[in-house]
C-alpha positions in Angstrom: 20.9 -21.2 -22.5 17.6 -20.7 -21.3 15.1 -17.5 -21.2 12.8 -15.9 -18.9 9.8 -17.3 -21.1 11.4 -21.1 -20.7 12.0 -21.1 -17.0 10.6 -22.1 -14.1 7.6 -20.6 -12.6 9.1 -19.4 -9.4 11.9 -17.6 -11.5 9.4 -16.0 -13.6 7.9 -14.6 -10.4 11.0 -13.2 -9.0 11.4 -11.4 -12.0 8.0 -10.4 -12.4 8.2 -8.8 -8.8 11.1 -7.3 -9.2 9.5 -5.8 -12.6 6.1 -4.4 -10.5 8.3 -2.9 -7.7 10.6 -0.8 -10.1 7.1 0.2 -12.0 5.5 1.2 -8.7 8.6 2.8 -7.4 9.4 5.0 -10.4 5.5 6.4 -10.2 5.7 6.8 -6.7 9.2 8.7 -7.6 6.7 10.7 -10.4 4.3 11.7 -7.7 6.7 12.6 -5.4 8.3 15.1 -7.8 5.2 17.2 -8.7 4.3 17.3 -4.9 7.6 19.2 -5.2 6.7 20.9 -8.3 2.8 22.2 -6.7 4.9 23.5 -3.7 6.8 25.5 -5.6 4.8 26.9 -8.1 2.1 28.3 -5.0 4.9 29.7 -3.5 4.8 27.0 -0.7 7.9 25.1 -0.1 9.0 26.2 3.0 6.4 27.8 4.9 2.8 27.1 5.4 0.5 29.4 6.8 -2.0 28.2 9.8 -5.0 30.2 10.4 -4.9 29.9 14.3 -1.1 30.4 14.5 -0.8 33.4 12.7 -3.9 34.8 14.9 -1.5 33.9 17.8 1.6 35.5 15.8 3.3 32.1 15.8 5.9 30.8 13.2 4.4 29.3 10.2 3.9 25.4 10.2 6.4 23.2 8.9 6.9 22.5 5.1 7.6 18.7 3.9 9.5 20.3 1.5 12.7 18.7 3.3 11.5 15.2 3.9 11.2 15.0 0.3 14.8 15.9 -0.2 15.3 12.7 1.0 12.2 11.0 -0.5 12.5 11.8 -3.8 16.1 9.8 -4.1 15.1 7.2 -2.0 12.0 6.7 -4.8 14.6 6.8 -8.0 17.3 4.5 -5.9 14.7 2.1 -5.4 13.4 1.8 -9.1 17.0 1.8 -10.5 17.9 -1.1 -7.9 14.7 -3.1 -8.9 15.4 -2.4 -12.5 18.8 -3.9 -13.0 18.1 -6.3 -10.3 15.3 -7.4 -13.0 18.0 -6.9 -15.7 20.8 -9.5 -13.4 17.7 -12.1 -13.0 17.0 -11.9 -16.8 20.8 -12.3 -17.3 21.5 -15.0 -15.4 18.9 -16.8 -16.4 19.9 -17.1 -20.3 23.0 -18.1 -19.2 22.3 -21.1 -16.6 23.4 -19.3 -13.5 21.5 -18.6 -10.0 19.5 -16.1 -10.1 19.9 -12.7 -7.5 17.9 -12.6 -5.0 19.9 -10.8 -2.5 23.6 -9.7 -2.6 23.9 -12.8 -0.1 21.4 -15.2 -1.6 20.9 -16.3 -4.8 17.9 -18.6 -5.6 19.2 -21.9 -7.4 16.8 -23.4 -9.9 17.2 -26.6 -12.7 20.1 -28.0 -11.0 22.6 -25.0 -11.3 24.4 -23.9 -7.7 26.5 -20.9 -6.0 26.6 -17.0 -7.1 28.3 -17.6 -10.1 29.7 -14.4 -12.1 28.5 -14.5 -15.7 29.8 -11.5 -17.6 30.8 -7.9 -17.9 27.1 -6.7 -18.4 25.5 -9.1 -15.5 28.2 -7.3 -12.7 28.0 -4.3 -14.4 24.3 -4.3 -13.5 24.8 -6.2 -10.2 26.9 -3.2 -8.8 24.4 -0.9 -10.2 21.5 -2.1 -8.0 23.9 -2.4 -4.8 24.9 0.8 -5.2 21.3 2.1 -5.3 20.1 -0.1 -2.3 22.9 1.6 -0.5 20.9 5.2 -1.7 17.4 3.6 -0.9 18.8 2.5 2.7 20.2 5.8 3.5 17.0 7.7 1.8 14.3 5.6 3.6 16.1 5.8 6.9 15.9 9.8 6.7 12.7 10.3 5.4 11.2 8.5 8.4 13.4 10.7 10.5 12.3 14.0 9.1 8.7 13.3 8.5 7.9 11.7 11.9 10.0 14.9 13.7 7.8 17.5 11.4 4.2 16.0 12.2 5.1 16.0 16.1 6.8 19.9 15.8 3.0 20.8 13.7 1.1 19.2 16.3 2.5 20.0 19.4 3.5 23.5 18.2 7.2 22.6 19.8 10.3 23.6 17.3 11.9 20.4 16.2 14.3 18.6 15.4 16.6 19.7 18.2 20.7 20.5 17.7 21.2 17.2 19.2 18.8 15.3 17.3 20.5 17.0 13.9 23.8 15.9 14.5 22.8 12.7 15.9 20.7 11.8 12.9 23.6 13.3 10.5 26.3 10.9 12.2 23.5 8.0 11.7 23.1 8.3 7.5 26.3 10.0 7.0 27.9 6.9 8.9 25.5 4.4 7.3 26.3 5.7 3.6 30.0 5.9 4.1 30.0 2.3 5.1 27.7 1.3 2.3 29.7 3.1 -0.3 33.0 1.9 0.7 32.0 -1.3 0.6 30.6 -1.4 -3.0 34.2 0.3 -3.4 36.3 -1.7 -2.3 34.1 -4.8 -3.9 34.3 -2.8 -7.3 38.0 -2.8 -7.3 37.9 -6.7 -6.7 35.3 -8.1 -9.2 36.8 -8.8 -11.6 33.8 -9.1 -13.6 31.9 -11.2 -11.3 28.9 -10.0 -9.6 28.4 -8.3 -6.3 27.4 -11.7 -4.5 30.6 -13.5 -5.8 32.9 -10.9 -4.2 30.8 -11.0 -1.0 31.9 -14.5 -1.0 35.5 -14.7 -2.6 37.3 -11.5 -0.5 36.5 -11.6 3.0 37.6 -7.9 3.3 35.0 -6.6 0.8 32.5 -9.2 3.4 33.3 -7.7 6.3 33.0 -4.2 5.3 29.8 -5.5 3.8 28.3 -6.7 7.2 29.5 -3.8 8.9 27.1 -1.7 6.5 24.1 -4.3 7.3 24.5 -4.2 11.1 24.7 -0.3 10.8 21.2 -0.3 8.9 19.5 -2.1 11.3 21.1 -0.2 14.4 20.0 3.0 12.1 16.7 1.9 11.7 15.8 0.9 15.2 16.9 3.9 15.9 14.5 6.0 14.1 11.5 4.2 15.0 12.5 4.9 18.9 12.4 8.6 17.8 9.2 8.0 15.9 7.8 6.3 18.9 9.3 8.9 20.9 7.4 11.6 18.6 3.6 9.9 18.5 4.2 9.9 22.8 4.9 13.3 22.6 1.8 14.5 20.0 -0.3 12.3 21.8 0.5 13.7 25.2 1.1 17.4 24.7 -0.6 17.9 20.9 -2.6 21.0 20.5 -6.3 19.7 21.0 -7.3 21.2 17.6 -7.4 24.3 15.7 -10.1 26.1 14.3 -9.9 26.1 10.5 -12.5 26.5 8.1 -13.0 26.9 4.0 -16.5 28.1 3.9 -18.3 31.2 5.0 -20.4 29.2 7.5 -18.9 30.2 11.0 -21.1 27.7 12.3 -19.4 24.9 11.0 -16.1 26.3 12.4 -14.3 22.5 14.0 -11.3 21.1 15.9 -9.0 19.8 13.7 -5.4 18.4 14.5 -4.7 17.0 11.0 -1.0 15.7 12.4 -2.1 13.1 15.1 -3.8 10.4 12.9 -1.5 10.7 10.2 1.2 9.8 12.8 -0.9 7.6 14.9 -1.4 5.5 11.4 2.6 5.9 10.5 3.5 5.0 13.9 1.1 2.2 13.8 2.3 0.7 10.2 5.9 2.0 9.6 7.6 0.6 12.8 6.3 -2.7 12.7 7.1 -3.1 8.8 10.8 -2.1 9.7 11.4 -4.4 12.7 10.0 -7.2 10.3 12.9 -5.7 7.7 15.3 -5.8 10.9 14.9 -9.6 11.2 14.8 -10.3 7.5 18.1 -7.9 6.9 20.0 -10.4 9.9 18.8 -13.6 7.7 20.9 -11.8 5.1 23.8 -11.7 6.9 23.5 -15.2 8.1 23.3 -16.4 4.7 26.4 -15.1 4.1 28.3 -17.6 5.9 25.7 -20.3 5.0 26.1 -22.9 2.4 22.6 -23.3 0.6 23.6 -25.8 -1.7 22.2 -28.8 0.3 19.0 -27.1 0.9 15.7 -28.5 -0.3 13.9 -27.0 -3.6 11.1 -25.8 -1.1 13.5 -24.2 1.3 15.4 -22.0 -0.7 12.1 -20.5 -2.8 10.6 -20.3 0.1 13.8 -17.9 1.6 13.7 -16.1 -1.8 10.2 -15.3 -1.5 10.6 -14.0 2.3 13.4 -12.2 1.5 11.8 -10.4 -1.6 8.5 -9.7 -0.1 9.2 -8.5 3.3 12.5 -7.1 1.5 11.7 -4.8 -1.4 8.0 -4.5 -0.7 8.5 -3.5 2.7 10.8 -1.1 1.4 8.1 0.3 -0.8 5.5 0.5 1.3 7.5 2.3 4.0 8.1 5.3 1.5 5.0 5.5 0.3 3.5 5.7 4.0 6.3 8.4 3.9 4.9 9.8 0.5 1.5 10.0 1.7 2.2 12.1 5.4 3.6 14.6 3.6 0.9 14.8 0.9 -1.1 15.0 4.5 1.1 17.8 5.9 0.9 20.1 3.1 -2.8 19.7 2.6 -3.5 20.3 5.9 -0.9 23.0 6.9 -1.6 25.3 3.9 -4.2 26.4 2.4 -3.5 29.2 -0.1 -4.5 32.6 0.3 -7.9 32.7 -0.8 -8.0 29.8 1.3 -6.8 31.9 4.3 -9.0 35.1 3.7 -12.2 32.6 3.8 -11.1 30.9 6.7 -9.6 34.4 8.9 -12.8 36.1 7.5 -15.0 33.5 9.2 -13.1 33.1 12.1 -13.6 36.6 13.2 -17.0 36.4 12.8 -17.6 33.5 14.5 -15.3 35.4 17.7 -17.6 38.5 17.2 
């Protein structure tokens, strides 16, 4: 039996990465969760005050109060599923098996082959993290939704999401988790202590039901960067110019600001490219399902690991924290606290007079 310490070096790194994006996720989660906390305790979470729209007795600005309803899981998901992920590599390593790389790709190393099971603690673990990708997928997929909709609605000063939009969006993640979860169901009644990749391979049921959940997050995902496309058109066409908004008693230095277009410009710009690379990589999953990797080179099937764990799980992560950072954006920008206000009304009128 070996250990992580006695392995190979490409083993070591798998696990290593899989160690830093749990860390990273969990303090992202951390960050996200006294963003929440602030909100609250100024009395902010669902409305923000805008100098210029209350002068022109418009509704308050949008709150990212919502987007982290979705954020905040998708953060903890995403730890947990790195975590035991780590915790299946680790495993699997001390006792001669492949190690996880995916639930359809396991990397093989020192001569051992296949997605064999390896105990009651290894699958307990390995249904652990695909339940959680399963409440990353459907967190991540929302968050990009409902932040990209609430920086074109503050910038163009249009009320959205629309009805249809809602329900579409609903039937999207609702659809996308209740295809995730019964899969990891239906996979849990079969394992019979193997892990999630074994049963992926040995019930064809439990496979299809599987593939059906991977082909709905990419069709999910495409989706929502049409609508985030959709959005920057719309903010970059028909977004207020600007709005005067200052902190200081200087009415001199009084500016145009639309704090909503370059945060979406740079999320637009970022975000969607990240996930149609995640598209790609997600249908190289599903091939590998009904690929045999066991004549495949040494080279070869690091070199898939590595693809599949960096523009896998770090995609992932950098997606939510592009998410994590707008909405810092939005309510720095869209409220300003009342002493905040008084400045900025007080010098407003001044400057008008």
């Amino acid at each position: 039996m070996g250990s992580i310490a006695s392995t190979t070096s490409s083993v070591k790194a798998i696990f290593a990465l899989d160690i830093i994006t749990a860390a990273l996720a969990f303090i992202l989660f951390l960050i996200a969760l006294s963003l929440v906390f602030l909100r609250l305790r100024n009395n902010r979470a669902w409305r923000d005050t805008n100098l210029q729209r209350t002068l022109n007795g418009e509704a308050p600005l949008k709150s990212s109060i919502w987007t982290h309803f979705f954020l905040i899981p998708a953060f903890f998901c995403l730890s947990v599923a790195y975590a035991t992920l780590a915790g299946v590599v680790g495993r699997q390593v001390g006792l001669d098996s492949s190690v996880s790389v995916t639930p359809p790709f396991s990397y093989r190393y020192d001569g051992s082959s296949g997605a064999a099971g390896s105990g009651r603690t290894v699958s307990a673990l390995s249904y652990t993290n695909a339940l959680a990708t399963v409440f990353t997928s459907v967190g991540l997929t929302g968050a990009v939704w409902l932040h990209s909709v609430n920086l074109k609605s503050n910038g163009t000063g249009v009320t959205s999401p629309g009805m249809a939009s809602r329900l579409w969006n609903a039937f999207v993640l609702t659809t996308m988790m209740a295809l995730g979860v019964a899969a990891w169901g239906l996979g849990m009644s079969r394992r019979n202590d193997d892990i999630f990749p074994t049963t992926l391979q040995n019930d064809l049921t439990t496979r299809a039901l599987y593939i059906a959940y991977r082909v709905w997050v990419i069709f999910s995902s495409t989706s929502v960067t049409i609508q985030v496309i959709a959005n920057y058109r719309a903010l970059k066409s028909g977004g207020r110019p600007g709005v005067p908004f200052n902190l200081t008693n200087d009415a001199s230095k009084l500016t145009l600001q639309n704090f909503e277009r370059p945060v979406l410009t740079r999320f637009t710009f970022v975000v969607v490219p990240i996930i149609w690379l995640r598209n790609a990589l997600t249908i190289l999953d599903i091939v590998l399902l009904h690929v045999n990797t066991t004549s495949w080179s040494r080279t070869t099937d690091r070199a898939v690991a590595f693809l599949l764990i960096i523009f896998g799980q770090i995609a992932n992560l950098v997606i939510l924290a592009m998410v994590l950072y707008g909405a810092w954006r939005i309510g720095k920008s869209a409220g300003r606290g009342q002493k905040g206000y008084r400045t900025a009304r007080s010098s407003y009128e001044s400057y008008e007079a």
